[in-house]
C-alpha positions in Angstrom: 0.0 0.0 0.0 1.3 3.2 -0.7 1.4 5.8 2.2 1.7 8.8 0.0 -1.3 10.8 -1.1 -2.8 14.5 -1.7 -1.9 16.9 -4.3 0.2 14.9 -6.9 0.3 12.0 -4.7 1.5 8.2 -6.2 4.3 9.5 -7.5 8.0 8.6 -6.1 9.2 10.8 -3.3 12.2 12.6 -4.6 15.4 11.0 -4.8 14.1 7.6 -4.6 11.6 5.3 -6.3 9.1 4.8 -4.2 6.2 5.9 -3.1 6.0 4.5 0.4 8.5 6.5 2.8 8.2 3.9 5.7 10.3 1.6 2.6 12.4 4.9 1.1 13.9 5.2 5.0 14.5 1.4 5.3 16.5 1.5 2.2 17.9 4.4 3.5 19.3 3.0 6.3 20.0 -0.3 5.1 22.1 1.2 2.0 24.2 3.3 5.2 24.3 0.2 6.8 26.3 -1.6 4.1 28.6 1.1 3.8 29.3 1.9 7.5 29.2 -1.9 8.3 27.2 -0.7 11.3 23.7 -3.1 11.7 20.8 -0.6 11.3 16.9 -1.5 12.2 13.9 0.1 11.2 10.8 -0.9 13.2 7.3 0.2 12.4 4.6 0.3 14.4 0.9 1.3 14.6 -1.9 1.1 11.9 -0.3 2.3 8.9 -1.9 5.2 7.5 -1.9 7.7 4.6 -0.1 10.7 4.5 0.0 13.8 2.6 3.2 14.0 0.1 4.9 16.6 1.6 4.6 15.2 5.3 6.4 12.2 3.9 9.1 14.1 2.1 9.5 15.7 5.2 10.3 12.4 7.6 11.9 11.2 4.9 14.4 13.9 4.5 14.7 14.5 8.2 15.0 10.5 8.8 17.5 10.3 6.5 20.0 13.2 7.7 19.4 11.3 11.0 20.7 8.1 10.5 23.7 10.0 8.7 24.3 11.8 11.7 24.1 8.3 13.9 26.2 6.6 11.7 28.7 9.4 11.7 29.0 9.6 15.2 32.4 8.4 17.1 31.8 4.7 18.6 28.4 3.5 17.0 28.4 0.3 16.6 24.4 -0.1 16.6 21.5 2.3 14.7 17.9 1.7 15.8 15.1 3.5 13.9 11.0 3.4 14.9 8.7 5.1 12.3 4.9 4.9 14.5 1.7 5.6 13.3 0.3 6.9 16.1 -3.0 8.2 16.9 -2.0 11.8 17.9 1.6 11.5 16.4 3.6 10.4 13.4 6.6 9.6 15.1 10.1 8.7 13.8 12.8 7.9 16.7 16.5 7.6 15.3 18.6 6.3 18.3 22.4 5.5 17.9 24.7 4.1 20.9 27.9 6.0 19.9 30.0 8.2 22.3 28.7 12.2 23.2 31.3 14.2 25.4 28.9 16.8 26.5 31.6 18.8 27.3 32.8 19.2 24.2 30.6 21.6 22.5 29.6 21.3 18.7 32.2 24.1 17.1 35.1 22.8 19.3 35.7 19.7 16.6 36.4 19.8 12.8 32.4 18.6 12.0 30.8 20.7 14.3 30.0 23.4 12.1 28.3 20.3 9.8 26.8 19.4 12.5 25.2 22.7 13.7 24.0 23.1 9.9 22.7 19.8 9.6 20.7 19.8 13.4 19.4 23.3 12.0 18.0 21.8 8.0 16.3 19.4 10.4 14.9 21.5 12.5 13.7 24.2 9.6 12.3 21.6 7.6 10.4 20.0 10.8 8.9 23.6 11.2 7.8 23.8 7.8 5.9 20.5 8.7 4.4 21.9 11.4 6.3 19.2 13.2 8.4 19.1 16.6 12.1 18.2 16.1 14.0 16.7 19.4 17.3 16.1 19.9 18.7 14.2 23.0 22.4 13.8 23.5 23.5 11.0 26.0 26.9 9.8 26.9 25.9 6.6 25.5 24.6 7.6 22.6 22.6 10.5 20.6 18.8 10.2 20.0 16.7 12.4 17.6 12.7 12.4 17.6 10.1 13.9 15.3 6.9 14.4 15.9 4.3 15.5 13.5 0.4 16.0 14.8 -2.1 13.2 13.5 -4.1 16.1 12.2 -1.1 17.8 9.7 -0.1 14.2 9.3 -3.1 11.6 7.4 -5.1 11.9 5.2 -8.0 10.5 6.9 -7.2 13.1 9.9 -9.9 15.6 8.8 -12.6 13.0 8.6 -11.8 11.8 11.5 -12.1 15.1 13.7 -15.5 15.8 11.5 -16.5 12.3 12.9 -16.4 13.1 16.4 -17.4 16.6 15.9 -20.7 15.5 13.8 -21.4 11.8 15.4 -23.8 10.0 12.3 -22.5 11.7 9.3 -19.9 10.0 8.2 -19.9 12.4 4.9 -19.1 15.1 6.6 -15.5 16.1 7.0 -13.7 19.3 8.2 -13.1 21.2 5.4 -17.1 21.2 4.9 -17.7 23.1 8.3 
C-alpha cells in the first residue's frame, strides 16, 4: 500500500523510487548500513496510515539526515530506527549508541560546524511540517525524535475530527464546516 497521497500523490518521493516513505527510510538505512558496516533497524509500528506527500518528504528527508548523523558519530556500533503511526503522532525515533562528550561543544571539533548546519536543515524543515524536532544527546549515545500531529499528518485526519465533531455523518469532513 502506498502511504503517500494528496496533491500529486503516487508518485516517487524525490530521490528515490518509491512511493511508500516507511520503505524509502528502510533502504535508506540499510544502503548506510552496508557502507558503515554498522547493523541498522527500522521498526514500524501502529496502523499504517496515509499521509499527505509533503509530510512524507519531510520524515523522509529529516529520517535520512538522522541516520547519517548516527552513523557518523564516534563509537556506533548499533543504529535503531521506529517510524509509528500513532493516533496523535507520526513519530520517527532515530537512536544511535555512539559516544557524546557533553563537554565538548559542537564548534570545538572539525564537524561541528556540519553538524550545527545539519541539526538546523532538520529543524527548519520539521517547522515547515508543522512538526516538533527533538534532539537528546547522552553519553551513550545521541537520539533524535520527530513528531508531527495526526491532524497535519493523514489523510484520513480531517474525517476523522469531522466524525467526532458530527457523530452520524460519516460524509461530513472538516473542510465542509
Amino acid at each position: 500500500m502506498s502511504e503517500i497521497a494528496g496533491p500529486h500523490c503516487r508518485a516517487p518521493l524525490a530521490d528515490t523510487d518509491v512511493d511508500n516513505f516507511s520503505e524509502a527510510l528502510a533502504n535508506a538505512g540499510n544502503d548506510m548500513s552496508r557502507d558503515f558496516g554498522i547493523p541498522f533497524e527500522l521498526d514500524i509500528g501502529g496502523e499504517r496510515r496515509m499521509v499527505h506527500r509533503h509530510i512524507g518528504e519531510a520524515v523522509y528527508r529529516i529520517g535520512r539526515e538522522s541516520f547519517l548523523n548516527a552513523f557518523q558519530s564516534d563509537g556506533t556500533t548499533r543504529v535503531f530506527s521506529r517510524l509509528n503511526f500513532g493516533s496523535e503522532t507520526l513519530q520517527l525515533t532515530v537512536r544511535d549508541n555512539g559516544f557524546f562528550d557533553p563537554a565538548q561543544a559542537p564548534g570545538d571539533h572539525d564537524d561541528g560546524l556540519a553538524a550545527d548546519r545539519s541539526a538546523g536543515e532538520m529543524e527548519a524543515r520539521a517547522r515547515r511540517a508543522g512538526a516538533s524536532l527533538a534532539v537528546h544527546a547522552r553519553p551513550h549515545g545521541t537520539e533524535v525524535v520527530l513528531d508531527v500531529p495526526a491532524t497535519l499528518a493523514y489523510c484520513d485526519a480531517g474525517m476523522e475530527v469531522a466524525r467526532k465533531l458530527v457523530p452520524g455523518r460519516p460524509d461530513m469532513h472538516a473542510s465542509g464546516m
